[in-house]
MITI-954116 format. One record per residue (C-alpha): residue number from 0; residue in three letters; chain; x, z, y. Coordinates in steps of 0.5 Angstrom, whole numbers, plus 500, padded with zeros to 3 digits. Last residue first. Layout:
N
[atom NUM,"ALA","A",[X,Z,Y]]
...
! end
This chain:
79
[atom 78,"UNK","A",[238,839,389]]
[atom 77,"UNK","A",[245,839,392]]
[atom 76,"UNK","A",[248,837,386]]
[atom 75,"UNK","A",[244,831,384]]
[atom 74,"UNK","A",[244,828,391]]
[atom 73,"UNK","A",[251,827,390]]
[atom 72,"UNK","A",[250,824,384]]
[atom 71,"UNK","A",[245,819,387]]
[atom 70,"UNK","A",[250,815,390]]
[atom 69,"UNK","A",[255,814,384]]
[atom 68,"UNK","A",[252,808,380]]
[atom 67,"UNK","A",[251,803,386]]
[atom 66,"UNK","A",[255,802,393]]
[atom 65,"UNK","A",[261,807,390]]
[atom 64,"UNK","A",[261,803,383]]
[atom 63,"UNK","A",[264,798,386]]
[atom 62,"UNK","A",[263,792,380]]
[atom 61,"UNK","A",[257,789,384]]
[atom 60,"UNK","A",[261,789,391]]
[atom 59,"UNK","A",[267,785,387]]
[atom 58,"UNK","A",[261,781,383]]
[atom 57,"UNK","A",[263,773,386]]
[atom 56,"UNK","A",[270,775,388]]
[atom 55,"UNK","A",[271,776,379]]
[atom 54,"UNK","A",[267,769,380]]
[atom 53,"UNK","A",[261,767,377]]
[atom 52,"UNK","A",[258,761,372]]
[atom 51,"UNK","A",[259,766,366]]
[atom 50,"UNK","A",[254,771,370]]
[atom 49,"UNK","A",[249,766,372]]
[atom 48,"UNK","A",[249,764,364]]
[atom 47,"UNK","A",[248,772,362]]
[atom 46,"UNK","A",[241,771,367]]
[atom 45,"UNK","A",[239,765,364]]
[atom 44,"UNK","A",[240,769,358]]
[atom 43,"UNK","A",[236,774,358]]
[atom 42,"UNK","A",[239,782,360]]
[atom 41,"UNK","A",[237,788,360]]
[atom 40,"UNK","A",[238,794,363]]
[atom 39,"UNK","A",[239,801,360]]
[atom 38,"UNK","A",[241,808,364]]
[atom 37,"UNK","A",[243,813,358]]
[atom 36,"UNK","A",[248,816,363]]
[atom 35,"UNK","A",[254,816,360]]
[atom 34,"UNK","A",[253,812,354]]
[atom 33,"UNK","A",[252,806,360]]
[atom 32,"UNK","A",[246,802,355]]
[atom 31,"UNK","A",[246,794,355]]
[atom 30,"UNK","A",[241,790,351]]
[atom 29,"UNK","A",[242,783,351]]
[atom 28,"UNK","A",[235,778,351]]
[atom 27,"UNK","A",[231,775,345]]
[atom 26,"UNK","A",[225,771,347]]
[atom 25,"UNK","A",[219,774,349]]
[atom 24,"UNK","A",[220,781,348]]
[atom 23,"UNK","A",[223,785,341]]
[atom 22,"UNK","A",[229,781,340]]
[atom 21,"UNK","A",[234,786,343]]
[atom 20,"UNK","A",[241,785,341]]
[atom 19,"UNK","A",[245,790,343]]
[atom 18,"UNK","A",[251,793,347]]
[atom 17,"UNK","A",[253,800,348]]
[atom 16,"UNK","A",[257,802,354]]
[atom 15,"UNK","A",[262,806,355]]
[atom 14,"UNK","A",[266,806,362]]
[atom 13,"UNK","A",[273,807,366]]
[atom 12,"UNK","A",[278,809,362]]
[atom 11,"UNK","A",[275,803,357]]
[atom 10,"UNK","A",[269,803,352]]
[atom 9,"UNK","A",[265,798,349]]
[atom 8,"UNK","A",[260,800,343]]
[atom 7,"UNK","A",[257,796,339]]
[atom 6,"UNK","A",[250,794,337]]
[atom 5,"UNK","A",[246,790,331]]
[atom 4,"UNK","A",[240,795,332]]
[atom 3,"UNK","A",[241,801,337]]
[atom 2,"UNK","A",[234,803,336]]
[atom 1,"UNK","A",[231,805,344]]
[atom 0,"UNK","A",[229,812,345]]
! end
């Protein structure tokens, strides 16, 4: 388990995360944990500028959750 040091959670009707700071690689990067299914990804900040350079247009697929988050779900159920 990965130490939530200097984190905060965000949440809407739609999502929880948490949010930290991780300075344990070669540099710092963000920390992003969906509470719901415990998945984590992190992010340097090269990656975090592309996104502050995107438009809302740019991530329309990225920000439906039919093409990513949920596909496995329904293989889950069957298993």
């Amino acid at each position: 388990m990965i130490p939530l040091r200097e984190s905060m959670i965000l949440k809407n009707e739609f999502a929880i995360v948490a949010v930290a700071l991780d300075r344990s690689a070669n540099g710092d990067r963000l920390m992003l944990k969906d509470i719901r299914t415990g998945k984590i990804s992190y992010f340097d900040p090269l990656e975090l500028e592309s996104l502050v350079w995107s438009s809302h247009k740019d991530l329309t697929d990225l920000l439906d959750p039919s093409k990513t988050r949920w596909i496995h779900e329904v293989d889950d159920l069957e298993s």
